[in-house]
C-alpha positions as YAML, in Angstrom:
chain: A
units: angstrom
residues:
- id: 1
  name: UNK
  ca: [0.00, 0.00, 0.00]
- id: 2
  name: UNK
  ca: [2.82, 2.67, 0.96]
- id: 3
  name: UNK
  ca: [4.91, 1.66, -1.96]
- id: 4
  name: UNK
  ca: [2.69, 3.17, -4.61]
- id: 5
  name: UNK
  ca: [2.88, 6.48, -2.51]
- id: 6
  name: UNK
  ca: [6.46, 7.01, -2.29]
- id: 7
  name: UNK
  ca: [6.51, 5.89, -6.11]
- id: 8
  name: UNK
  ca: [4.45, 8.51, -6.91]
- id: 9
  name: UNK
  ca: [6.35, 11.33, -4.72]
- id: 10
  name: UNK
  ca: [9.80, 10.20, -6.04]
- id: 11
  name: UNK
  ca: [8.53, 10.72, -9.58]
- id: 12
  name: UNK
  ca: [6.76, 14.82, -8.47]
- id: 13
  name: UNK
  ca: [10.56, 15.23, -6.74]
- id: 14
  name: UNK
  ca: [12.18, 14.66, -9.58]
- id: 15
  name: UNK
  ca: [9.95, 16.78, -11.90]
- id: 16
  name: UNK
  ca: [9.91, 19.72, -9.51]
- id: 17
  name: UNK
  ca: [13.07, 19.40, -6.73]
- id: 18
  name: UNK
  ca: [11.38, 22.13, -4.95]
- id: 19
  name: UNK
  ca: [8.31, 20.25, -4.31]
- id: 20
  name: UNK
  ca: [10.05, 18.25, -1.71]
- id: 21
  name: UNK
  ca: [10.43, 19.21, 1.41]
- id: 22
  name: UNK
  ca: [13.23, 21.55, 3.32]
- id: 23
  name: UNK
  ca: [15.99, 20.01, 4.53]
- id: 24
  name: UNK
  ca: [17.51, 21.23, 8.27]
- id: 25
  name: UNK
  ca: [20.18, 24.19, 7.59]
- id: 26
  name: UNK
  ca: [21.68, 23.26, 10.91]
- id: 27
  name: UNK
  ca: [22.41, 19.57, 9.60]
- id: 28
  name: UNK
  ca: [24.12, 20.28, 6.24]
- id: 29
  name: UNK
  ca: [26.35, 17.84, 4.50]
- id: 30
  name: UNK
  ca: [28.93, 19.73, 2.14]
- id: 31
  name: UNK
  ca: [28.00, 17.72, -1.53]
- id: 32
  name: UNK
  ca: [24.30, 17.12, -0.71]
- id: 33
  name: UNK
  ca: [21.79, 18.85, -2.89]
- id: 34
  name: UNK
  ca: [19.25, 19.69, -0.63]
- id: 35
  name: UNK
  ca: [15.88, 22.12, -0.54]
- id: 36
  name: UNK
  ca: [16.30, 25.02, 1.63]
- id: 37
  name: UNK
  ca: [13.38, 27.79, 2.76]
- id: 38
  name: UNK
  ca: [14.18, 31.26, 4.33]
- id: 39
  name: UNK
  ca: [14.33, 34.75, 3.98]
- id: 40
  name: UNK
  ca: [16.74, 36.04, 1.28]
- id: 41
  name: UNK
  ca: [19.29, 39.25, 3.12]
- id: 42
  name: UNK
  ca: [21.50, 40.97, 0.93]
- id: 43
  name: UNK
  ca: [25.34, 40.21, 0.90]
- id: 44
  name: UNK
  ca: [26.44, 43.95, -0.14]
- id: 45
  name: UNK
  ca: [24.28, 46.77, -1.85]
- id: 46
  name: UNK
  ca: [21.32, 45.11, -3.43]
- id: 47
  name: UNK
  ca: [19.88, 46.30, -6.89]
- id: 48
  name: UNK
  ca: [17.18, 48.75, -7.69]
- id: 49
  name: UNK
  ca: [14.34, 46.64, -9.83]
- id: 50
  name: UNK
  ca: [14.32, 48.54, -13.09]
- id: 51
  name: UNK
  ca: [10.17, 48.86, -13.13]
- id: 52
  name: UNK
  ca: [9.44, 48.47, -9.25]
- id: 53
  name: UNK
  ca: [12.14, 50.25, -7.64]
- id: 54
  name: UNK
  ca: [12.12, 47.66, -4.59]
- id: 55
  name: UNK
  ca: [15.59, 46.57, -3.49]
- id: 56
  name: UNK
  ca: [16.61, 42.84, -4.73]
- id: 57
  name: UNK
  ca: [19.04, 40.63, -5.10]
- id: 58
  name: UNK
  ca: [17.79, 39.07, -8.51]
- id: 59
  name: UNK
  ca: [15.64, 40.43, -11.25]
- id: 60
  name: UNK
  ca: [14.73, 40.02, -14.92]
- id: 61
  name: UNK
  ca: [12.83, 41.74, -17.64]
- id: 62
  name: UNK
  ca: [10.74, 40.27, -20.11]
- id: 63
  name: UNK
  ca: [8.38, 41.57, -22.78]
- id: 64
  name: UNK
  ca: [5.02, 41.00, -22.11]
- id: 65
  name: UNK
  ca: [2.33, 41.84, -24.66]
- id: 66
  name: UNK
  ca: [1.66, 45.06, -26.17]
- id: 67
  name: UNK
  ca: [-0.77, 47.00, -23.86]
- id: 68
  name: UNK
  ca: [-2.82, 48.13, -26.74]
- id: 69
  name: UNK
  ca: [-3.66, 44.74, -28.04]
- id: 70
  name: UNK
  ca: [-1.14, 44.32, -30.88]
- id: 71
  name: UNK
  ca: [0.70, 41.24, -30.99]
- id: 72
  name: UNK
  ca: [4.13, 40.43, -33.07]
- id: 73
  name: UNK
  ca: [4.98, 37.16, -31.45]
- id: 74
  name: UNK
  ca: [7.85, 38.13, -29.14]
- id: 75
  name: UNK
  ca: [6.03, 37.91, -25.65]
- id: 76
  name: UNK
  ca: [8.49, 36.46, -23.23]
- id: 77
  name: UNK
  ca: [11.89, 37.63, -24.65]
- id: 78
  name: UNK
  ca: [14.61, 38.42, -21.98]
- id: 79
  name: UNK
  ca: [15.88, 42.08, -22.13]
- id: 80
  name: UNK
  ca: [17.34, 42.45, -18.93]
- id: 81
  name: UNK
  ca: [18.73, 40.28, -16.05]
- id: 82
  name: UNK
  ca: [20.98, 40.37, -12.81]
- id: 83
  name: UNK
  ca: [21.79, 38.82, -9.99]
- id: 84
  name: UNK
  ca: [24.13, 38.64, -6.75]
- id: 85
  name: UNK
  ca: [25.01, 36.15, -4.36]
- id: 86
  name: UNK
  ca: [22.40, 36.20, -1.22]
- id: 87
  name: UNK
  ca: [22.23, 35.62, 2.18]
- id: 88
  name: UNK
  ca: [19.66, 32.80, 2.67]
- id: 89
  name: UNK
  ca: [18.20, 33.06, 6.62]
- id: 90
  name: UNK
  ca: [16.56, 29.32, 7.63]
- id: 91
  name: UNK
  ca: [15.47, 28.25, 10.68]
- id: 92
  name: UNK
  ca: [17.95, 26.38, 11.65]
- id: 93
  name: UNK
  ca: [21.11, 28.82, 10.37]
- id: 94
  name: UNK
  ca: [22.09, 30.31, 7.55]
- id: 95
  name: UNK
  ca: [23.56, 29.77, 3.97]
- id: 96
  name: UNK
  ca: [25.00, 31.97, 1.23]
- id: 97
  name: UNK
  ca: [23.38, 31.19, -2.00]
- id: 98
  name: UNK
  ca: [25.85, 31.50, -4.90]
- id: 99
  name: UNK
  ca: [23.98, 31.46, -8.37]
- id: 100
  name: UNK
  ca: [26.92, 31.45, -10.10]
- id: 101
  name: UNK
  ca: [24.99, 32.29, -13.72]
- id: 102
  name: UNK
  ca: [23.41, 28.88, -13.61]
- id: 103
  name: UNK
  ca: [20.19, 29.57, -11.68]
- id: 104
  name: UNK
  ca: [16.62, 29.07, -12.66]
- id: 105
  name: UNK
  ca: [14.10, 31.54, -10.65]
- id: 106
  name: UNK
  ca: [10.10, 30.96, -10.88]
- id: 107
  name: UNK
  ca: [9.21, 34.12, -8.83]
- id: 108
  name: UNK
  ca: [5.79, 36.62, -8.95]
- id: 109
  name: UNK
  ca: [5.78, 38.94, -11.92]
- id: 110
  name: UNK
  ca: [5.04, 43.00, -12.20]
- id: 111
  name: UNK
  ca: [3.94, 44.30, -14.99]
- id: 112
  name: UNK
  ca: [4.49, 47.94, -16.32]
- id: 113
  name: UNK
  ca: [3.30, 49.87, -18.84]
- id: 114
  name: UNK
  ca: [4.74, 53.02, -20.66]
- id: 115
  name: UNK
  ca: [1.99, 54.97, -20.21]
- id: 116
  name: UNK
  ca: [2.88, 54.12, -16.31]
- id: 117
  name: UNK
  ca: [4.66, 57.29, -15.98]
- id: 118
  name: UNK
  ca: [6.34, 55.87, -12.16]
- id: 119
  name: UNK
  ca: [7.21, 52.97, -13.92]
- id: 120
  name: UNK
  ca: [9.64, 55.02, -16.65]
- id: 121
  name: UNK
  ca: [10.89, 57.57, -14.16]
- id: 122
  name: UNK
  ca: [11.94, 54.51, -12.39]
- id: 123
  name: UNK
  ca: [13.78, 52.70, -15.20]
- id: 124
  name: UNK
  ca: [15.44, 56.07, -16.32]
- id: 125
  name: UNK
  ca: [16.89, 56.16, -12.21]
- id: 126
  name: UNK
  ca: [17.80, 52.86, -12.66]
- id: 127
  name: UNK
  ca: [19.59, 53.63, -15.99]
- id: 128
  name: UNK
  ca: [21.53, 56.45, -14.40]
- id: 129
  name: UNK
  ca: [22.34, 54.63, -11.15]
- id: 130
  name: UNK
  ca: [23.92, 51.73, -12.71]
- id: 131
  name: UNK
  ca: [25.63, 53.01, -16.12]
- id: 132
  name: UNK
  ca: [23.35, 51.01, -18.26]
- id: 133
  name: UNK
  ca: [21.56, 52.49, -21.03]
- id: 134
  name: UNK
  ca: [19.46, 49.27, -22.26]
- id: 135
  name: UNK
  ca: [18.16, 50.80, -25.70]
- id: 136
  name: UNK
  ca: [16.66, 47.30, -26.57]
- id: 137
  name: UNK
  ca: [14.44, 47.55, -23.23]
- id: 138
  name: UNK
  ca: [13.59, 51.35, -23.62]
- id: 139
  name: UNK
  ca: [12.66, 51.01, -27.03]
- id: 140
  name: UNK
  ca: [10.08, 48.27, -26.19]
- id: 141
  name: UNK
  ca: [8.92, 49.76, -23.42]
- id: 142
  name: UNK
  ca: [7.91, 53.24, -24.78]
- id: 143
  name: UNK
  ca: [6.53, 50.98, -28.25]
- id: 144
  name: UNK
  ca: [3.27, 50.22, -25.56]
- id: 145
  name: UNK
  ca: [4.51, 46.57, -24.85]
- id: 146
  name: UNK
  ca: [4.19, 45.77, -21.03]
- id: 147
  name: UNK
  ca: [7.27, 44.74, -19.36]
- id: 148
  name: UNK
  ca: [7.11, 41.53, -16.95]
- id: 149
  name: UNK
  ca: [9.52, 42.14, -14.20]
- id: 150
  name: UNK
  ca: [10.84, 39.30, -11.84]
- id: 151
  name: UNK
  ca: [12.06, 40.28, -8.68]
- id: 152
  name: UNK
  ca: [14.01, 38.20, -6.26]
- id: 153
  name: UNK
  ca: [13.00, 40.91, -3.10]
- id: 154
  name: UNK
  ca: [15.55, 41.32, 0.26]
- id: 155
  name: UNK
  ca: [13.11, 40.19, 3.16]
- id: 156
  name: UNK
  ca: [11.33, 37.64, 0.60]
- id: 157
  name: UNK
  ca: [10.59, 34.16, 1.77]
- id: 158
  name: UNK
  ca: [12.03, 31.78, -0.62]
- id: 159
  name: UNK
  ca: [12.96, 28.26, -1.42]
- id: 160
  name: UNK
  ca: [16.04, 27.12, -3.13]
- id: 161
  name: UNK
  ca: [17.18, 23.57, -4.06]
- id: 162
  name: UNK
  ca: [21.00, 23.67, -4.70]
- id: 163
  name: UNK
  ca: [24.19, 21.66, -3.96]
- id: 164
  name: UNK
  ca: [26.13, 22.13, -0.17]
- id: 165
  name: UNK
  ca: [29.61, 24.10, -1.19]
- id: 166
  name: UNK
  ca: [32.52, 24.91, 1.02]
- id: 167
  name: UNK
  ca: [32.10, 27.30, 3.76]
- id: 168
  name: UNK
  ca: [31.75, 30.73, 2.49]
- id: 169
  name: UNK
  ca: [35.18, 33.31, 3.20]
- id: 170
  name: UNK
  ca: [32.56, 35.38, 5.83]
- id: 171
  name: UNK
  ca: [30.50, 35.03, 9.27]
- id: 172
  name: UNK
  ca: [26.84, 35.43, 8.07]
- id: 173
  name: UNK
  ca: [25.52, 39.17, 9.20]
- id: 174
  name: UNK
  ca: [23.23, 38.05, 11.78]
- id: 175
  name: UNK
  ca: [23.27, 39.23, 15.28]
- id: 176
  name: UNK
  ca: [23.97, 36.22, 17.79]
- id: 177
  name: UNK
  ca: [24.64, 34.08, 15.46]
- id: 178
  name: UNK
  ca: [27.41, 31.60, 15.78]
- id: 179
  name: UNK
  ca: [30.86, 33.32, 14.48]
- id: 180
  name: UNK
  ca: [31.72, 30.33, 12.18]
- id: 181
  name: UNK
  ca: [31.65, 30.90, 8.37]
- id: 182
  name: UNK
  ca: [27.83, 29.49, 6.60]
- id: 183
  name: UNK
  ca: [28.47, 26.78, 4.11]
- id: 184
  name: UNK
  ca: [27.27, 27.92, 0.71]
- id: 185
  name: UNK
  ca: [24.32, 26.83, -1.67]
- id: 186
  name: UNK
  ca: [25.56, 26.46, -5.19]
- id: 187
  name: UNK
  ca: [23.93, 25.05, -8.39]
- id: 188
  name: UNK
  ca: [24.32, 21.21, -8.35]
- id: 189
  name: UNK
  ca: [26.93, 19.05, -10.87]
- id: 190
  name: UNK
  ca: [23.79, 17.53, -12.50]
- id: 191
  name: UNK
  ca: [21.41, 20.85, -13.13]
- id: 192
  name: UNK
  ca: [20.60, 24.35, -12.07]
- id: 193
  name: UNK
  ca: [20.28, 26.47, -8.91]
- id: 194
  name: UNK
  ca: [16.42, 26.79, -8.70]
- id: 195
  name: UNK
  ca: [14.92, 29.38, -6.46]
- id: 196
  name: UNK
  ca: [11.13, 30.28, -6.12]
- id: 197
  name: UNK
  ca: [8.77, 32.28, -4.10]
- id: 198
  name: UNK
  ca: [5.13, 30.12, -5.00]
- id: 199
  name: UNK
  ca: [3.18, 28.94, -2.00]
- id: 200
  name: UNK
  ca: [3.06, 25.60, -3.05]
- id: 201
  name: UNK
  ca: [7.31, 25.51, -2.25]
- id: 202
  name: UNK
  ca: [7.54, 27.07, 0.90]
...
């Protein structure tokens, strides 16, 4: 009777490793690939989100459709991405998540418009704050296609399913916490780094 069921969850593990549950942060094996859920802290300065303005350690920029009703086939193009290494605060300790440009991120999604007139003065701060002019992103923005924004959010609740690295080179910035160095989180040999914020992984 049993056997069936664990059939069946093996099979939903391996089709979505964050369905699974969280492993213990405070019983970590360096070389495991494990599921992890806490609250995402920034390691340094975090970015400005292009559209929202909120700080983040991740985000990317998609087209979305054109606001007007046109449509041209390119919904769902990447324009724009970045991303940092993050502080990842479980219950029982903390990790440093390490991307490491081969990271997969289902997270909730903004949309803005160009007739959204917070939404450009926002992107043309962002623009000036970080050096980047991103013609390719302005020009479809202001040619009234919506732009889907992704935002890995400091203070968001998160899950992440990664491989156990090394101990990272710093004590994690939490007050009390034990002065050893947090192992890391790091994509695993056999696929990506996968982080989401949907209920149905935390």
């Amino acid at each position: 009777m049993l056997r069936p069921v664990l059939d069946h969850l093996k099979r939903v593990f391996a089709a979505d490793p964050l369905a699974g549950p969280a492993a213990d942060a405070a019983t970590l094996e360096i070389g495991a690939t494990v599921k992890l859920v806490g609250v995402v802290r920034a390691v340094g300065e975090p970015w400005r989100a292009p559209f929202t303005g909120g700080e983040c350690v991740s985000f990317i920029v998609r087209e979305g459709p054109h606001w007007n009703g046109r449509t041209d086939g390119s919904t769902g193009r990447e324009l724009l991405a970045r991303s940092q290494d993050f502080w990842l605060e479980c219950d029982g300790g903390t990790v440093l998540v390490r991307p490491e440009g081969w990271s997969e991120y289902s997270l909730s999604v903004t949309e803005a418009r160009s007739d959204d007139e917070t939404a450009y003065a926002r992107f043309v701060a962002f623009s000036e704050r970080y050096g980047m002019e991103h013609r390719e992103t302005l020009s479809a923005f202001t040619n009234e296609m919506v732009m889907l924004e992704e935002t890995l959010a400091v203070g968001a609740r998160v899950a992440v399913h990664g491989a156990v690295g090394p101990r990272a080179e710093r004590p994690a910035p939490r007050a009390g916490y034990r002065s050893e160095r947090p192992l890391t989180l790091v994509p695993p040999p056999e696929g990506k780094l996968r982080v989401s914020d949907r209920p149905e992984h935390l």
